[in-house]
N, C-alpha and C positions, 0 to 999 in steps of 0.2 A: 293531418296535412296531406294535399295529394303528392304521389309520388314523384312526379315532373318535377313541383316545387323544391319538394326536400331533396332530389340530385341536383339541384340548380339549371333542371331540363328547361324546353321552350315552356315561356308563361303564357298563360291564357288572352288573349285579347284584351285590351281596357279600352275602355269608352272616354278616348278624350274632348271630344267634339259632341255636347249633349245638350236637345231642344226639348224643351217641356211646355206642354199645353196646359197652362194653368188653372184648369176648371172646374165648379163649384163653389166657390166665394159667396153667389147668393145663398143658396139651398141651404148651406152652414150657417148663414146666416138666419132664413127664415124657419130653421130646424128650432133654433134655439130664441126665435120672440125677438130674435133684434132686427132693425135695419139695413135694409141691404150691403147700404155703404160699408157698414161693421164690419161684414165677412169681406170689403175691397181691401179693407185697412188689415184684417188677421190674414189677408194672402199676400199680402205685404210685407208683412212680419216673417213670412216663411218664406217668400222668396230673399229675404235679407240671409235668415237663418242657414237656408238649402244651401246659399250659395257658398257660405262660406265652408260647409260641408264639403262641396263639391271641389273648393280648393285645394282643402284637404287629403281630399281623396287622387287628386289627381288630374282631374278636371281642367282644360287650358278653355274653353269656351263654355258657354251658358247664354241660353238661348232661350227668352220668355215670353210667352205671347201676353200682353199687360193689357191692350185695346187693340179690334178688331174694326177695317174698315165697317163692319157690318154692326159693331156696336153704338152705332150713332144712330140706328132705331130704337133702345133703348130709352124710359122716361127720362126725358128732362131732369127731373131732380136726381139721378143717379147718377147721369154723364155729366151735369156738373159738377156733380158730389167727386166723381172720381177723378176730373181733370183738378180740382181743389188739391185731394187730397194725391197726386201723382206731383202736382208742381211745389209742394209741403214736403215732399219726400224727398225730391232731387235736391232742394235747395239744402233740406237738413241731413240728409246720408250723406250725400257728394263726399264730403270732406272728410269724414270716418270711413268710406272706402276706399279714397285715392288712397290714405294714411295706412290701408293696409294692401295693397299693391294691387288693386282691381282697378280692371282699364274698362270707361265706359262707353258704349256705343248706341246709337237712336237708331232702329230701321223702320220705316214707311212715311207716310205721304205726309207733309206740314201742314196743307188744305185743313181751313177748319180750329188749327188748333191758335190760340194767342198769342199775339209774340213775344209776351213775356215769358211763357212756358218757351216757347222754344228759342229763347234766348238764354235759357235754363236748360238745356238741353243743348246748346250749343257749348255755354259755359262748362259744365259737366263732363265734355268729351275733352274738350282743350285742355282740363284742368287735368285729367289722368291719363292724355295720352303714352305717355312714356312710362306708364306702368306696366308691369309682366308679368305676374303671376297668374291670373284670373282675367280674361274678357268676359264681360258681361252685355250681351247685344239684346236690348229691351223691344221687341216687338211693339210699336206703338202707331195708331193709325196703321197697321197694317193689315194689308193681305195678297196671298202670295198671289192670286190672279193681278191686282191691282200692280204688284212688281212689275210681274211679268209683261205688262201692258205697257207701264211706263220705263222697260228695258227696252221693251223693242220700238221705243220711238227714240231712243239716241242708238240703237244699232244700226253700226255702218256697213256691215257685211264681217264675214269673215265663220270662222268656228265656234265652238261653246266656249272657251276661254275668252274668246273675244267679246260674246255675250254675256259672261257670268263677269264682265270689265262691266257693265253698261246697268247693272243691279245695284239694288239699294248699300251690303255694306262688302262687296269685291274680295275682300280678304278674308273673310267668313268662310271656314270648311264647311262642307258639305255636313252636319251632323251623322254621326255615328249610330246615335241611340236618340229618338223621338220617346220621352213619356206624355202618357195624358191618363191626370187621375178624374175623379169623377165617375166612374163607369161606361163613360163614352168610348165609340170605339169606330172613332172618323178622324183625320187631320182637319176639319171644319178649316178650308181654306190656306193653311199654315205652312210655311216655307215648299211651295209646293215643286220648284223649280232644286231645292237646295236635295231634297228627301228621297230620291229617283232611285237609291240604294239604301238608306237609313234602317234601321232595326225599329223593328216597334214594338212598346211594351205597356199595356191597359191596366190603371189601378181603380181599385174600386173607391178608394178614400178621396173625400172631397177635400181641393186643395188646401184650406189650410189645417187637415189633419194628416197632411205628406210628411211622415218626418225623418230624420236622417238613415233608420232603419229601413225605410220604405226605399229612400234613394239607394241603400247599398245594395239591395236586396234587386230593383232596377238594374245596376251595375251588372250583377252576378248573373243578372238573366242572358245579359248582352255576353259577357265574358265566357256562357255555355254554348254562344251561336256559333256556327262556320259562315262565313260570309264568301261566296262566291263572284258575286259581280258579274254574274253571266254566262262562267264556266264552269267546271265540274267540282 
C-alpha cells in the first residue's frame, strides 16, 4: 500500500467526471464474421456493464459518444440498424437504470432523429431525473463543433459561464479523464469545448473488449497525473 495511504496522508486524485470515446464496435465485429450491427449491440452491453463499474468506482458522470454528427455517412442499413437498436435499448434499460439510481441525459442535435425515439429520450430523462448516484450523458447526434455552433447562436454576450449556459447539457463538468479504446489517438470531434484541461488516456482494446480492469487501470493513469491548469 503506498505510504500516503497507510498514514491516512493526502489521496491521489480520482477521476470523477469521465468521457469515453467508444470505439471499435465494427472492427470487433468484422474481426469475428459478424455483422456490424452485432459489435453496435456488444458496445452496448459494455457501456451498460462499464458504467455500473464506474458507479462503483466512484464515478459521478459518464460520458459516451453513442452517434456522431458525422455518423450519418455511414450505410443505410447500419444507421438504421443502430437507431432500431438505440431506441430498443432506452425503451428496455430505462427502467433497470432509473431502479438503480442512474440519472439520464441526451446531448446533441434532434435533426434527423424520429420523434418517437426522441420522445424516448425525453421520456427517459424525465423518468430518472431525480436520481443521484451515477449521470449518465449519452453523446447522441453529436459533435462538439456542431455544440459549439448551436451555442453561439443563443449567446447573448457575456463570459465562459455564460457560454457553457447556452450548451447542449450546462450542468455537465468539464471531464477529468477523456478515454478512447480502439488504438486511436484523436478526440474525432468529441466534447471539444468541455476537454480544454481533460486528461487523456489511449487503449488499444476495441470497445467492446474494455472491461472493468481496463477502466481501473484508466483510472490509475489519471490518479498518477498532476494537473496544472496553466501553472506550475
Amino acid at each position: 500500500m503506498d505510504d500516503a495511504v497507510e498514514r491516512g496522508g493526502p489521496q491521489p486524485p480520482a477521476a470523477r467526471y469521465v468521457a469515453i470515446i467508444t470505439d471499435g464496435n465494427g472492427r470487433w465485429a468484422r474481426s469475428r464474421g459478424l455483422p456490424v450491427n452485432a459489435g453496435h449491440d456488444a458496445g452496448a452491453d459494455t457501456v451498460k456493464a462499464r458504467l455500473r463499474d464506474a458507479a462503483e468506482l466512484g464515478v459521478r458522470e459518464l460520458t459516451v459518444y453513442s452517434f456522431s454528427t458525422e455518423n450519418w455517412s455511414r450505410p443505410r442499413e447500419e444507421v438504421q440498424g443502430l437507431m432500431a437498436m438505440f431506441s430498443r435499448r432506452v425503451a428496455g434499460e430505462t427502467p433497470e437504470l432509473h431502479a438503480e439510481g442512474v440519472r439520464m441525459r441526451f446531448i446533441g442535435r434532434r435533426e434527423g432523429i424520429s420523434d418517437e425515439l426522441v420522445e424516448q429520450m425525453r421520456w427517459a430523462q424525465e423518468l430518472t431525473d431525480a436520481n443521484r448516484r451515477i449521470t449518465l450523458f449519452v453523446a447522441f447526434n453529436y459533435g462538439g463543433r456542431a455544440e459549439i455552433l448551436d451555442a453561439a447562436r443563443r449567446f447573448q454576450g457575456g463570459g465562459e459561464e455564460d457560454f457553457r449556459r447556452c450548451l447542449y447539457a450546462p450542468e455537465m463538468h468539464d471531464p477529468d479523464l477523456i478515454i478512447r479504446t480502439s488504438g486511436e489517438r484523436r478526440l474525432s470531434n468529441y466534447l471539444l469545448w468541455q476537454s480544454a484541461y481533460s486528461e487523456l488516456v489511449f487503449r488499444d482494446e476495441l470497445w467492446p473488449d474494455f472491461t472493468r480492469e481496463a477502466l481501473v487501470q484508466s483510472l490509475a493513469q489519471f490518479s498518477e497525473r498532476r494537473r496544472r491548469f496553466g501553472g506550475r
